[in-house]
mmCIF file as Biopython writes it, N, C-alpha, C and O atoms, coordinates in Angstrom:
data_model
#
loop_
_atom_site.group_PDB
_atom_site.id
_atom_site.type_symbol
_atom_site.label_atom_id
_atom_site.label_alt_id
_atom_site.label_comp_id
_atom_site.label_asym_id
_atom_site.label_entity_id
_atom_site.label_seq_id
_atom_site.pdbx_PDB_ins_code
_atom_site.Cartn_x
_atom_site.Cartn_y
_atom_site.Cartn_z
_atom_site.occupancy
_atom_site.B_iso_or_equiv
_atom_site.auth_seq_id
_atom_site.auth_asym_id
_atom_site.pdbx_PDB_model_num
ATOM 1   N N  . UNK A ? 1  ? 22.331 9.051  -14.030 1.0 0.0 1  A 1 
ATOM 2   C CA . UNK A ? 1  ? 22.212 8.095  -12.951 1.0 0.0 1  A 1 
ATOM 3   C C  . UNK A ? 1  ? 23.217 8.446  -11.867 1.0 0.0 1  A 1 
ATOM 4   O O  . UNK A ? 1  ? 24.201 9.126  -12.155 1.0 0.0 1  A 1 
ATOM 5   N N  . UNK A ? 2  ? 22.987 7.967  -10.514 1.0 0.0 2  A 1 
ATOM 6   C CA . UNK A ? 2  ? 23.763 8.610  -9.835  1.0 0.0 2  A 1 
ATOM 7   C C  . UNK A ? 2  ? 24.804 7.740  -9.142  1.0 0.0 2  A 1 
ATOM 8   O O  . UNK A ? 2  ? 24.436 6.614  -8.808  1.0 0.0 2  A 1 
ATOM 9   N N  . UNK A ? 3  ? 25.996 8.094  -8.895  1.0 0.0 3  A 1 
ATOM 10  C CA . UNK A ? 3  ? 26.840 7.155  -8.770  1.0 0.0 3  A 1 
ATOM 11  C C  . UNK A ? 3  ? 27.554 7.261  -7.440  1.0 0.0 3  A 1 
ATOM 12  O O  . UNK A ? 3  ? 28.124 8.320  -7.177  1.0 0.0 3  A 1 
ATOM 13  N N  . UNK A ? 4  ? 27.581 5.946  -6.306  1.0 0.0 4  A 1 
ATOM 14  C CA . UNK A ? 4  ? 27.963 6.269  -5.340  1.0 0.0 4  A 1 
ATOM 15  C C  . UNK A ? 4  ? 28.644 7.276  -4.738  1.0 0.0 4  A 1 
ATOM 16  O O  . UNK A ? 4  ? 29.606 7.731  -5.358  1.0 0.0 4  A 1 
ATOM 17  N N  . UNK A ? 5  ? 28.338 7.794  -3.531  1.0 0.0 5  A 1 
ATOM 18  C CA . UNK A ? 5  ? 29.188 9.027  -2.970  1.0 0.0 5  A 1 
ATOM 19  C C  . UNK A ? 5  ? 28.647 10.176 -3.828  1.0 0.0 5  A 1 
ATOM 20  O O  . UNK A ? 5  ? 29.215 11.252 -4.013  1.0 0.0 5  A 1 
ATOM 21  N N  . UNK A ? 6  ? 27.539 9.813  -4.296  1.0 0.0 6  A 1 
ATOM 22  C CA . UNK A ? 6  ? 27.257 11.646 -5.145  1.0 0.0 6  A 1 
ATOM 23  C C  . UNK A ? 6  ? 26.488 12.202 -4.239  1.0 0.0 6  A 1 
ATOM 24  O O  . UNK A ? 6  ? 25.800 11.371 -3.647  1.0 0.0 6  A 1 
ATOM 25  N N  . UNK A ? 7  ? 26.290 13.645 -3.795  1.0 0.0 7  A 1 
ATOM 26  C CA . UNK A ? 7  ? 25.578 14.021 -2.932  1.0 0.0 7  A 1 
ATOM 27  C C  . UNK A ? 7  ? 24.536 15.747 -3.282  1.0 0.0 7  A 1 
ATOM 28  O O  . UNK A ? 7  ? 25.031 16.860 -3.458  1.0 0.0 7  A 1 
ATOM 29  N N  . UNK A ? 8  ? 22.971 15.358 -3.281  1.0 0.0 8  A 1 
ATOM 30  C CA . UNK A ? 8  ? 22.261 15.698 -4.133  1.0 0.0 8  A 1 
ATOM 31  C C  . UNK A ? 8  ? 22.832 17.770 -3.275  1.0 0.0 8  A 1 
ATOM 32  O O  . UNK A ? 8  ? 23.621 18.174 -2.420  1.0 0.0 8  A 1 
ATOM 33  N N  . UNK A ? 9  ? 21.469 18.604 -4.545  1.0 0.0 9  A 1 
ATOM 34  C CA . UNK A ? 9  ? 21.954 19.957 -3.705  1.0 0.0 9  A 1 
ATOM 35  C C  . UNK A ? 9  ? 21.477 20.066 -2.594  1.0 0.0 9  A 1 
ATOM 36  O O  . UNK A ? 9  ? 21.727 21.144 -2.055  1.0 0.0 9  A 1 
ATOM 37  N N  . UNK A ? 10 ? 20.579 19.014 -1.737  1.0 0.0 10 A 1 
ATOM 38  C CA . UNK A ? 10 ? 19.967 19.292 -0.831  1.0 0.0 10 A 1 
ATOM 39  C C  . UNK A ? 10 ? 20.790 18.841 0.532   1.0 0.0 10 A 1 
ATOM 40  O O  . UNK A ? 10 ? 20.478 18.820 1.722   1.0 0.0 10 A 1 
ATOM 41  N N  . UNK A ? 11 ? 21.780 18.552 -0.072  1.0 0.0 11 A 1 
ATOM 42  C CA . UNK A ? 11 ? 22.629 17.844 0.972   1.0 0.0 11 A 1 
ATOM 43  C C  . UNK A ? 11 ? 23.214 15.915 1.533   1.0 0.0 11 A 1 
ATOM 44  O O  . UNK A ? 11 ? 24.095 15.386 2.210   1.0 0.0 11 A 1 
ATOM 45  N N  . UNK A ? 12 ? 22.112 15.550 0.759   1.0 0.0 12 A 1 
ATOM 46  C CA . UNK A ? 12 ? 21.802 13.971 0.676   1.0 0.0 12 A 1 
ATOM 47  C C  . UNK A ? 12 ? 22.840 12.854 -0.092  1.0 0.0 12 A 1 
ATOM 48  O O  . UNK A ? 12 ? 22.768 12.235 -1.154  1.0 0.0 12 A 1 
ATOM 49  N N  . UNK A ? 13 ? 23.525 12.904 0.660   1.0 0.0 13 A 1 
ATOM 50  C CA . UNK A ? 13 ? 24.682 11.596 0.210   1.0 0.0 13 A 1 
ATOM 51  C C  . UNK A ? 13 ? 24.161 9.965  -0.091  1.0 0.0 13 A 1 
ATOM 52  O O  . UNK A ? 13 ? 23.830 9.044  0.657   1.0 0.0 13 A 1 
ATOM 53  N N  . UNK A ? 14 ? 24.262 10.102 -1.466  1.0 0.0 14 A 1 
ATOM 54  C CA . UNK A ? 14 ? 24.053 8.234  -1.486  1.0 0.0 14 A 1 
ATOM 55  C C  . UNK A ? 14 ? 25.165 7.227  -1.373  1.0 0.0 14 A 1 
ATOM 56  O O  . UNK A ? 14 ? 26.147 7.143  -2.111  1.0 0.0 14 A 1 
ATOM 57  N N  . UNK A ? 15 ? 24.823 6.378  -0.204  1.0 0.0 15 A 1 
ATOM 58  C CA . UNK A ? 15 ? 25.868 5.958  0.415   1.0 0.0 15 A 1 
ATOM 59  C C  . UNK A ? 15 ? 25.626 4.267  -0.882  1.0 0.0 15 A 1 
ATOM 60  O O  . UNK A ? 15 ? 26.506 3.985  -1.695  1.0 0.0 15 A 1 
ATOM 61  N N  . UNK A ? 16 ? 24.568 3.593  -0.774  1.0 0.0 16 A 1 
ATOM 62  C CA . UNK A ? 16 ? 24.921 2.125  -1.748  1.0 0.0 16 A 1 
ATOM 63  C C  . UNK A ? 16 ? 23.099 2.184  -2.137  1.0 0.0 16 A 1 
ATOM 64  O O  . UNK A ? 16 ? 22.141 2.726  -1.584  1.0 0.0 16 A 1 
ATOM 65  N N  . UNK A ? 17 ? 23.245 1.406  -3.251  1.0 0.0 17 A 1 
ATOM 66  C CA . UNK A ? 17 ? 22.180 1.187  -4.157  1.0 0.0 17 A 1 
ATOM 67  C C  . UNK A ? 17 ? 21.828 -0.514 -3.565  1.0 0.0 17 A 1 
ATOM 68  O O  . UNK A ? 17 ? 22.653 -1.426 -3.622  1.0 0.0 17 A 1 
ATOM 69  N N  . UNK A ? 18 ? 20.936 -0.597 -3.212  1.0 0.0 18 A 1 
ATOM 70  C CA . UNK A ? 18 ? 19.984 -2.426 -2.783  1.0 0.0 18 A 1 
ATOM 71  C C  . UNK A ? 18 ? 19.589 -2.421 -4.183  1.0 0.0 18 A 1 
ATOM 72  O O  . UNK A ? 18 ? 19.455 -1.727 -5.191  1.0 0.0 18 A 1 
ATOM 73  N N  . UNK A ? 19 ? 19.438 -3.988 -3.508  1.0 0.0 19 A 1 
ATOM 74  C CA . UNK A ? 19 ? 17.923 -4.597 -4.539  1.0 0.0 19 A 1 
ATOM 75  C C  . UNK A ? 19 ? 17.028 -5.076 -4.111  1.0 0.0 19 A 1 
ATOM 76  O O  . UNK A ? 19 ? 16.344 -5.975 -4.599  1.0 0.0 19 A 1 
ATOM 77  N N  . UNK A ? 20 ? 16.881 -4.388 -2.871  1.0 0.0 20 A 1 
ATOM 78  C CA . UNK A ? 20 ? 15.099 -4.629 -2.069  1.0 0.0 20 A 1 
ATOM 79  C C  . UNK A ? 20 ? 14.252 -3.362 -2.932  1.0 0.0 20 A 1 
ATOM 80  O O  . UNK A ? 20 ? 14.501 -2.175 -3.142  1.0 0.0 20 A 1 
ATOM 81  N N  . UNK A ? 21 ? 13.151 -4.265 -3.296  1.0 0.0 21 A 1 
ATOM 82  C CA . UNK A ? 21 ? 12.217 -3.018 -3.957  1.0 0.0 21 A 1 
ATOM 83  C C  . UNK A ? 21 ? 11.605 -1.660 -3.477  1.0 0.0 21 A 1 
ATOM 84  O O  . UNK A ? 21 ? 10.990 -1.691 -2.411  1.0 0.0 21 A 1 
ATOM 85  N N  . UNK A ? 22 ? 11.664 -0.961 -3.870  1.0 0.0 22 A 1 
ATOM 86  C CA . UNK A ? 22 ? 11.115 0.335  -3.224  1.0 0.0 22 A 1 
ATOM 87  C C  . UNK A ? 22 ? 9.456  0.414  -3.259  1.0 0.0 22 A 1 
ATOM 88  O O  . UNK A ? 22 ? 8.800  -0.599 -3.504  1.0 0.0 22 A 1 
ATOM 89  N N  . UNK A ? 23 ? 8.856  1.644  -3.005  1.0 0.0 23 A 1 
ATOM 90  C CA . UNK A ? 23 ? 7.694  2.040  -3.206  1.0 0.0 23 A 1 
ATOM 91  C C  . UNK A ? 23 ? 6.683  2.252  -4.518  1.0 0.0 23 A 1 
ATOM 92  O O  . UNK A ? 23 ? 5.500  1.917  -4.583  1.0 0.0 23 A 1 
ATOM 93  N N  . UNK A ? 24 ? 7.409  2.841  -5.443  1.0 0.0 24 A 1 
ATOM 94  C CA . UNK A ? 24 ? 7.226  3.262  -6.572  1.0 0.0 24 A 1 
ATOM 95  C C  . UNK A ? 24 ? 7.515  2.207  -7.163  1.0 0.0 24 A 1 
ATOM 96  O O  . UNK A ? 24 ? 8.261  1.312  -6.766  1.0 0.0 24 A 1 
ATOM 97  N N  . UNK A ? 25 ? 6.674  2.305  -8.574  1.0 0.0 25 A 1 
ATOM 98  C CA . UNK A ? 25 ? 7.052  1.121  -9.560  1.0 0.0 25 A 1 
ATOM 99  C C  . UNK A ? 25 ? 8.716  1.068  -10.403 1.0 0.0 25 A 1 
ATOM 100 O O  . UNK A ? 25 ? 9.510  1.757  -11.043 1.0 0.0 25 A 1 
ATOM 101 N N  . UNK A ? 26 ? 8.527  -0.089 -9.920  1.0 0.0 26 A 1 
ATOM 102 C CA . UNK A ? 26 ? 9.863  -0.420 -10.573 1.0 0.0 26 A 1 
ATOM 103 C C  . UNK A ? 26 ? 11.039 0.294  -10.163 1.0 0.0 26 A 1 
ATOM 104 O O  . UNK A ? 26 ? 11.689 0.916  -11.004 1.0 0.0 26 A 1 
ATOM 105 N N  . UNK A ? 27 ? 11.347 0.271  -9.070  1.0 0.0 27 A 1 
ATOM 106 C CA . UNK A ? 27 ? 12.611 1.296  -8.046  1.0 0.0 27 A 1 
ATOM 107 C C  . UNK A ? 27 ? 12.787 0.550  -7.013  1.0 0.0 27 A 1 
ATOM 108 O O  . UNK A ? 27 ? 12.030 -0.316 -6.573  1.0 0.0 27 A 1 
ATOM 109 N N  . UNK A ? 28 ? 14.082 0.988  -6.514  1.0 0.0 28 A 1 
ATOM 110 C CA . UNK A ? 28 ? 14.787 0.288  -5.862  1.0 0.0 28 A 1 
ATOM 111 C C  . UNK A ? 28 ? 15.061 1.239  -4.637  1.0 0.0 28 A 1 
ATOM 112 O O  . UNK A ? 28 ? 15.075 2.469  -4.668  1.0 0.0 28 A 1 
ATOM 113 N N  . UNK A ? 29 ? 15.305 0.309  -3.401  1.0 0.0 29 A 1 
ATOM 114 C CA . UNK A ? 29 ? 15.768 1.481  -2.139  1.0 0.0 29 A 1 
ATOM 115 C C  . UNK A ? 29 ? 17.252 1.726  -2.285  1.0 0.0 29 A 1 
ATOM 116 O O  . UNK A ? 29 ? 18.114 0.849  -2.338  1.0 0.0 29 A 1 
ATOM 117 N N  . UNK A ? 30 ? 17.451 3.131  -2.349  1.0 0.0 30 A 1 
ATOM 118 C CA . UNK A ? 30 ? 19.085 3.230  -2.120  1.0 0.0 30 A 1 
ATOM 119 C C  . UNK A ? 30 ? 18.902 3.939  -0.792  1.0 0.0 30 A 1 
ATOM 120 O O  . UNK A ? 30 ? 17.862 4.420  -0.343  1.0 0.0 30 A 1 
ATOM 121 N N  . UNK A ? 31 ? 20.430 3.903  -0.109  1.0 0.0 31 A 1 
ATOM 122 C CA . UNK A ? 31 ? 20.401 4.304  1.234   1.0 0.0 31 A 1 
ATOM 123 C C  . UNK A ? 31 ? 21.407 5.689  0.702   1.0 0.0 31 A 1 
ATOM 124 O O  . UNK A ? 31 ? 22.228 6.002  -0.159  1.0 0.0 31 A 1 
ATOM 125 N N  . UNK A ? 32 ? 20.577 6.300  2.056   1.0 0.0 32 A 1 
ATOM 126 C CA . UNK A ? 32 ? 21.235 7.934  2.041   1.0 0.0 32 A 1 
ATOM 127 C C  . UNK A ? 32 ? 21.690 8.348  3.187   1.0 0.0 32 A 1 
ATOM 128 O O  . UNK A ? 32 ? 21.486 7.658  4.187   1.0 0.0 32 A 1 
ATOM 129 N N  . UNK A ? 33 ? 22.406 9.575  3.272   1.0 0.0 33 A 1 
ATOM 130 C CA . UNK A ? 33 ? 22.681 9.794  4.459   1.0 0.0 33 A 1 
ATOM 131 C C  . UNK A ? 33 ? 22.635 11.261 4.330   1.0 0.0 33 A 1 
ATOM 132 O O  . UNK A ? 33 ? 23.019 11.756 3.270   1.0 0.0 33 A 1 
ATOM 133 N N  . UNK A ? 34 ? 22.058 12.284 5.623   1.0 0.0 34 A 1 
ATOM 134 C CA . UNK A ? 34 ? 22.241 13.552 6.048   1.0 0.0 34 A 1 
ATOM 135 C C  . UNK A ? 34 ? 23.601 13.607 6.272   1.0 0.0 34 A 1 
ATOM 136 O O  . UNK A ? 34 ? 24.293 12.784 6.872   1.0 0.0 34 A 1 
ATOM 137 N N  . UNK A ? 35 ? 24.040 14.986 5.567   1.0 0.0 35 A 1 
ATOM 138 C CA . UNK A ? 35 ? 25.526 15.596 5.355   1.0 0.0 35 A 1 
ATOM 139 C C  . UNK A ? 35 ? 25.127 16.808 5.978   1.0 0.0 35 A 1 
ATOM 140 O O  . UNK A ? 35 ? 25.702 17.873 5.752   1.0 0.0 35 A 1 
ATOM 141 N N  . UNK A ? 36 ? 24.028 16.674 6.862   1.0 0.0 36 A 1 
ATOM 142 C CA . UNK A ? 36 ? 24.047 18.686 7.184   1.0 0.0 36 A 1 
ATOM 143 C C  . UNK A ? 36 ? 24.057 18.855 9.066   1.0 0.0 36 A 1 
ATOM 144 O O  . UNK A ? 36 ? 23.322 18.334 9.905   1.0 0.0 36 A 1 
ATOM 145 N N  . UNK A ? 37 ? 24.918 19.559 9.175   1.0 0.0 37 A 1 
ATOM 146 C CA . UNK A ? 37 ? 25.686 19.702 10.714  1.0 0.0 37 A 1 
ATOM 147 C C  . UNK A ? 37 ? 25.025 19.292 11.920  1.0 0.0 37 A 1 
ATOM 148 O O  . UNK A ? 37 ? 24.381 20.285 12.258  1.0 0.0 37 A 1 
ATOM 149 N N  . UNK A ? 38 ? 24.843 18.449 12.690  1.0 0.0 38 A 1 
ATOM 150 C CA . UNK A ? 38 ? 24.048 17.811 13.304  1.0 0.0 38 A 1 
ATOM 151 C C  . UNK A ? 38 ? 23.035 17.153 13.488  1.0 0.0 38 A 1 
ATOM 152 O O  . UNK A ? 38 ? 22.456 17.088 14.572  1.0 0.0 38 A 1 
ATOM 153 N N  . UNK A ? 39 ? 22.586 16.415 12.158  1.0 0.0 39 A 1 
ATOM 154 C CA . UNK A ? 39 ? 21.955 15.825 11.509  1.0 0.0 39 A 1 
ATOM 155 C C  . UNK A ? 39 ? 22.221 14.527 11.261  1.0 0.0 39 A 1 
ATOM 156 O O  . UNK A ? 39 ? 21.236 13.880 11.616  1.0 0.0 39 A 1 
ATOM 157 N N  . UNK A ? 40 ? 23.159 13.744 10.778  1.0 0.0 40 A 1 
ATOM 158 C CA . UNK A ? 40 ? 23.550 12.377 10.320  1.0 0.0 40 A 1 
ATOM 159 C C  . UNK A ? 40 ? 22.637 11.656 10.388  1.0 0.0 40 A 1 
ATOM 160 O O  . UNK A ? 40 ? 22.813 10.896 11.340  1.0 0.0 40 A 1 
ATOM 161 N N  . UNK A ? 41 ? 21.349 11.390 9.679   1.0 0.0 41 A 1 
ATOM 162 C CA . UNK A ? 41 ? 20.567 10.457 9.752   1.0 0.0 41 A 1 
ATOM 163 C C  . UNK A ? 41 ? 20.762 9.700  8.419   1.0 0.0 41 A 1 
ATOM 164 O O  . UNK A ? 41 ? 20.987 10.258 7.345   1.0 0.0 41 A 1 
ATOM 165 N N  . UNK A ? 42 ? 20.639 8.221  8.627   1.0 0.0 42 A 1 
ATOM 166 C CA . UNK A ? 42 ? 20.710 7.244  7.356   1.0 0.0 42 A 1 
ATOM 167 C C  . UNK A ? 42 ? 19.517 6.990  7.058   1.0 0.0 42 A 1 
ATOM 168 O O  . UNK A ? 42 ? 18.946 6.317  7.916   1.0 0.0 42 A 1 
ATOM 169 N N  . UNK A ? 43 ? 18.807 7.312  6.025   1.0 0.0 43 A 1 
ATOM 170 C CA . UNK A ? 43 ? 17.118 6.118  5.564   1.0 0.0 43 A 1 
ATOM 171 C C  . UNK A ? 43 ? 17.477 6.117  4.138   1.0 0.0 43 A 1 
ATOM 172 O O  . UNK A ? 43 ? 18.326 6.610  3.395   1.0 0.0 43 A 1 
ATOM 173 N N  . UNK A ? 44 ? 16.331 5.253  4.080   1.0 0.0 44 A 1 
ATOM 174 C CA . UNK A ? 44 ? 16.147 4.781  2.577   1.0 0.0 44 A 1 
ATOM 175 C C  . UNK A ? 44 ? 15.125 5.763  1.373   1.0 0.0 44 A 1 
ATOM 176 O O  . UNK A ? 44 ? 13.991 6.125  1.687   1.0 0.0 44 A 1 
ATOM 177 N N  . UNK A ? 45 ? 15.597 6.018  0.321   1.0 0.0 45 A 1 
ATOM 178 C CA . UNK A ? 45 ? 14.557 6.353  -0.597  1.0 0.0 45 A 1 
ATOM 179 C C  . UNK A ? 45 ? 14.199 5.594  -2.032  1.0 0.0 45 A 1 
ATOM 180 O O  . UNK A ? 45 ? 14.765 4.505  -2.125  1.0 0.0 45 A 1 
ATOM 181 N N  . UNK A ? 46 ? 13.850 5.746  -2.509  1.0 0.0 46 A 1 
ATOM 182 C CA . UNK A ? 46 ? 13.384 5.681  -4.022  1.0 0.0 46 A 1 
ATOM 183 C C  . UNK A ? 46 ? 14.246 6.022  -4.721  1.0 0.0 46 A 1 
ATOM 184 O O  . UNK A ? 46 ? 14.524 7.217  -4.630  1.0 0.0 46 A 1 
ATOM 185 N N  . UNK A ? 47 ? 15.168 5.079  -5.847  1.0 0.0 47 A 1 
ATOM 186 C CA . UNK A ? 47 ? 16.376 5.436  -6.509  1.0 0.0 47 A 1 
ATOM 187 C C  . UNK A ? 47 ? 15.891 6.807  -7.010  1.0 0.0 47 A 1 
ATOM 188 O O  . UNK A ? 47 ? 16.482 7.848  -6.723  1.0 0.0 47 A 1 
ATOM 189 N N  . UNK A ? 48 ? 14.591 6.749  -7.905  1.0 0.0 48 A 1 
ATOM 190 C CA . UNK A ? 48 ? 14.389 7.739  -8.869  1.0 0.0 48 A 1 
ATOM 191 C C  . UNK A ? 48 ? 13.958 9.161  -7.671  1.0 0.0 48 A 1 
ATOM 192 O O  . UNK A ? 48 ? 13.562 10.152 -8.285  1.0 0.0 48 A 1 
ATOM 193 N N  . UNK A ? 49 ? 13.984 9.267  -6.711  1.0 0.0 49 A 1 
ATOM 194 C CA . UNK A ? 49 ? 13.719 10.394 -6.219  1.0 0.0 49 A 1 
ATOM 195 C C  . UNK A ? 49 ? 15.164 10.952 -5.295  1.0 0.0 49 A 1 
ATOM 196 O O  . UNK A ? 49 ? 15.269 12.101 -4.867  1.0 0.0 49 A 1 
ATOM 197 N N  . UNK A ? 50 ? 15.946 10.139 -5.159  1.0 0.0 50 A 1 
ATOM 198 C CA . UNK A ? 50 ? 17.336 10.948 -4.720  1.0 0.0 50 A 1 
ATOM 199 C C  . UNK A ? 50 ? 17.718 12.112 -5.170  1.0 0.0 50 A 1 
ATOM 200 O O  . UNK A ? 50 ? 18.229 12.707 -4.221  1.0 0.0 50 A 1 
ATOM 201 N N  . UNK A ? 51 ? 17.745 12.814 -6.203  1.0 0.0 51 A 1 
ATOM 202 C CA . UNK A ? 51 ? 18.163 13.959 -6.740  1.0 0.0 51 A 1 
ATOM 203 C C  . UNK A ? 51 ? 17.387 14.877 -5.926  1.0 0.0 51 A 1 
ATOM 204 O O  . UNK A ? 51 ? 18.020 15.730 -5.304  1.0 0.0 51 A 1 
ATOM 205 N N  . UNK A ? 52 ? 15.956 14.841 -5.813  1.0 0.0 52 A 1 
ATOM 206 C CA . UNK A ? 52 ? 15.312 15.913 -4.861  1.0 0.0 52 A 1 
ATOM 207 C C  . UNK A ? 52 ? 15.336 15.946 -3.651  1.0 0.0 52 A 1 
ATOM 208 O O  . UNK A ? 52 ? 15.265 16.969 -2.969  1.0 0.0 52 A 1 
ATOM 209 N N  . UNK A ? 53 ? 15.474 14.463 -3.130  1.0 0.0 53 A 1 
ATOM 210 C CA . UNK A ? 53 ? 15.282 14.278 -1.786  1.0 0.0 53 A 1 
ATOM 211 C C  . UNK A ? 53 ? 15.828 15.216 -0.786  1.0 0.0 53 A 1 
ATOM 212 O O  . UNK A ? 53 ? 16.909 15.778 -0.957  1.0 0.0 53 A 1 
ATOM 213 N N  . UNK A ? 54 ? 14.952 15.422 0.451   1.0 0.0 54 A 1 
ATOM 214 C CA . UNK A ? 54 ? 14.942 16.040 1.572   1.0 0.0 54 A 1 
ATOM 215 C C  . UNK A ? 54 ? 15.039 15.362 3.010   1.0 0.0 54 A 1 
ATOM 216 O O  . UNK A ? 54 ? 13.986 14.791 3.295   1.0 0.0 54 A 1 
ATOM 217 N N  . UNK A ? 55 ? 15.800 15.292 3.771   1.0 0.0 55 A 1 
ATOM 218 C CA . UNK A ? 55 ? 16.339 14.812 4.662   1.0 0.0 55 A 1 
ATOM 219 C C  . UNK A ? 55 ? 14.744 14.732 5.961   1.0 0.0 55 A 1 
ATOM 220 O O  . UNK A ? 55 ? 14.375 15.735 6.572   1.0 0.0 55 A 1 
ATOM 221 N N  . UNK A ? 56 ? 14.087 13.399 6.103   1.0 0.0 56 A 1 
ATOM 222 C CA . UNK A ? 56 ? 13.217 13.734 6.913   1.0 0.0 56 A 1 
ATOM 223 C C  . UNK A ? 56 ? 13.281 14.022 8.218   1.0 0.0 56 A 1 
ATOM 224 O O  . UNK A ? 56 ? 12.275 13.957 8.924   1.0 0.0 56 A 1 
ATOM 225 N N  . UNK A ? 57 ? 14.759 14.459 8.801   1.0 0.0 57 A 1 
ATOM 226 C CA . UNK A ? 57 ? 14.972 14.411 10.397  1.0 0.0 57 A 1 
ATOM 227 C C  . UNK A ? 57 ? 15.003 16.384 10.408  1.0 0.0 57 A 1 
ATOM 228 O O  . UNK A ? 57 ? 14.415 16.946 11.332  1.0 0.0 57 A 1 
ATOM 229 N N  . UNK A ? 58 ? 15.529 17.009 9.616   1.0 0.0 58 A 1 
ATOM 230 C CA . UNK A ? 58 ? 16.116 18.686 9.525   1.0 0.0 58 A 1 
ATOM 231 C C  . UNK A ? 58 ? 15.600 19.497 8.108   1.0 0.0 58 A 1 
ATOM 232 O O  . UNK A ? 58 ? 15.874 20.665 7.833   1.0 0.0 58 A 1 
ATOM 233 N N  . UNK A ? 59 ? 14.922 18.719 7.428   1.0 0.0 59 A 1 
ATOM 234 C CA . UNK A ? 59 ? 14.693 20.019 6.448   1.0 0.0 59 A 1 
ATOM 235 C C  . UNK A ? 59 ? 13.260 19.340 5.969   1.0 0.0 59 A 1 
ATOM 236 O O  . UNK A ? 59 ? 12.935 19.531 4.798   1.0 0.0 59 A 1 
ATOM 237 N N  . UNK A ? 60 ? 12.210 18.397 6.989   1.0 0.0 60 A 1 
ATOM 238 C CA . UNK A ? 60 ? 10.932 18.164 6.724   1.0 0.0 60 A 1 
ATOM 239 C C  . UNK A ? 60 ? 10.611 17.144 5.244   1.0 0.0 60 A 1 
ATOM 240 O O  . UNK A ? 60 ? 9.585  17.344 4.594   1.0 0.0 60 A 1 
ATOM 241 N N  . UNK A ? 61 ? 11.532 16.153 4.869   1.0 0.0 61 A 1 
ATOM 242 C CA . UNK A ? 61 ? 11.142 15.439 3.912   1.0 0.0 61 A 1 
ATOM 243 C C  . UNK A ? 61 ? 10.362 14.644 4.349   1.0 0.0 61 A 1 
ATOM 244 O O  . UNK A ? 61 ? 9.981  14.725 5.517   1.0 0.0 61 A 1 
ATOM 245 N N  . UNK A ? 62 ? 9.975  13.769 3.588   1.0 0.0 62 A 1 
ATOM 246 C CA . UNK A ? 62 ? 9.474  12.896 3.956   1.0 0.0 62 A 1 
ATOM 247 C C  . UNK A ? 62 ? 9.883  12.030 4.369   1.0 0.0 62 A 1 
ATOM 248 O O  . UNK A ? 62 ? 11.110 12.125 4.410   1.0 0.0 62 A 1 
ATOM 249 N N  . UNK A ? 63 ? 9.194  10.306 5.088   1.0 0.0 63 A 1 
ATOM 250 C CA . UNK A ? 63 ? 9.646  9.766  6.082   1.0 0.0 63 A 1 
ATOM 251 C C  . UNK A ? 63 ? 10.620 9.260  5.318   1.0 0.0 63 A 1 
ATOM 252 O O  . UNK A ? 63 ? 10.851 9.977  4.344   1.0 0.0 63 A 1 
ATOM 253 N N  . UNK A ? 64 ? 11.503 7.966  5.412   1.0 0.0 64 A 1 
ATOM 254 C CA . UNK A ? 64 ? 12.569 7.217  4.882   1.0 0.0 64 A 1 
ATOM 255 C C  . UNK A ? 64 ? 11.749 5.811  4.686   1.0 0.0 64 A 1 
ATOM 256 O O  . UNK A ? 64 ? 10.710 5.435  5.230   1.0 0.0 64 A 1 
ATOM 257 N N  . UNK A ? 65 ? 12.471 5.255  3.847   1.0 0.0 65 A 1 
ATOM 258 C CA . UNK A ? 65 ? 11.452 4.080  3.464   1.0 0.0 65 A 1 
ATOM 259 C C  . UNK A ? 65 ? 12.590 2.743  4.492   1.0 0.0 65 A 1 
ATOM 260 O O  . UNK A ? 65 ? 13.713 2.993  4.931   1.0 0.0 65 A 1 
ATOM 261 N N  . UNK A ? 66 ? 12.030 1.741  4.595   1.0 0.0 66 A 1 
ATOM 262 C CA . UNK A ? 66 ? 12.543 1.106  6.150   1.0 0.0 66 A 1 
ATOM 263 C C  . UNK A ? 66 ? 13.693 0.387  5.338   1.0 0.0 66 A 1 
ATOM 264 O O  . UNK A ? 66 ? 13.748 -0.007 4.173   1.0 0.0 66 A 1 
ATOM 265 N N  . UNK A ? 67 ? 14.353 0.370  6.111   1.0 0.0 67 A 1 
ATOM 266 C CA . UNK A ? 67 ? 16.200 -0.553 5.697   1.0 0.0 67 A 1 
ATOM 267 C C  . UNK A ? 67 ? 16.180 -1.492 6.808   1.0 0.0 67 A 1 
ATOM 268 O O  . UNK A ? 67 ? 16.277 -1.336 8.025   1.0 0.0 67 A 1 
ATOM 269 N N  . UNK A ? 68 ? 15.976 -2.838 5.819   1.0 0.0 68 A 1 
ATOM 270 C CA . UNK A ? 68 ? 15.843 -3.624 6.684   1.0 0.0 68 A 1 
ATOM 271 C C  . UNK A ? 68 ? 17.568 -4.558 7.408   1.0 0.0 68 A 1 
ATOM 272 O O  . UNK A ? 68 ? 17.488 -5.388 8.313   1.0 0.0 68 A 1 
#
């Protein structure tokens, strides 16, 4: 499980874990942030997909799920 401030190999810092529901069953939105050099974008993903995640502003992930 991943524990604040861990930041995946793709570059993706998880900044805090919600408890607004995510997309996927039974998941939660955690917020992330781009760590890669002119990039800094914050969105939301799918707890269970942070480890892969891809930054959708610089390396074509997909969109971010909305932080409300």
């Amino acid at each position: 499980m991943a524990e604040i401030d861990d930041i995946n190999h793709n570059g993706q810092k998880l900044i805090c874990k919600t408890n607004h529901p995510g997309t996927d069953y039974n998941q939660y939105v955690w917020i992330v942030y781009c760590t890669k050099p002119g990039c800094n974008v914050l969105y939301g993903v799918n707890g269970a997909d942070f480890f892969e995640r891809k930054c959708p502003n610089c390396q074509g992930g997909a969109p971010g799920l909305q932080l409300d």
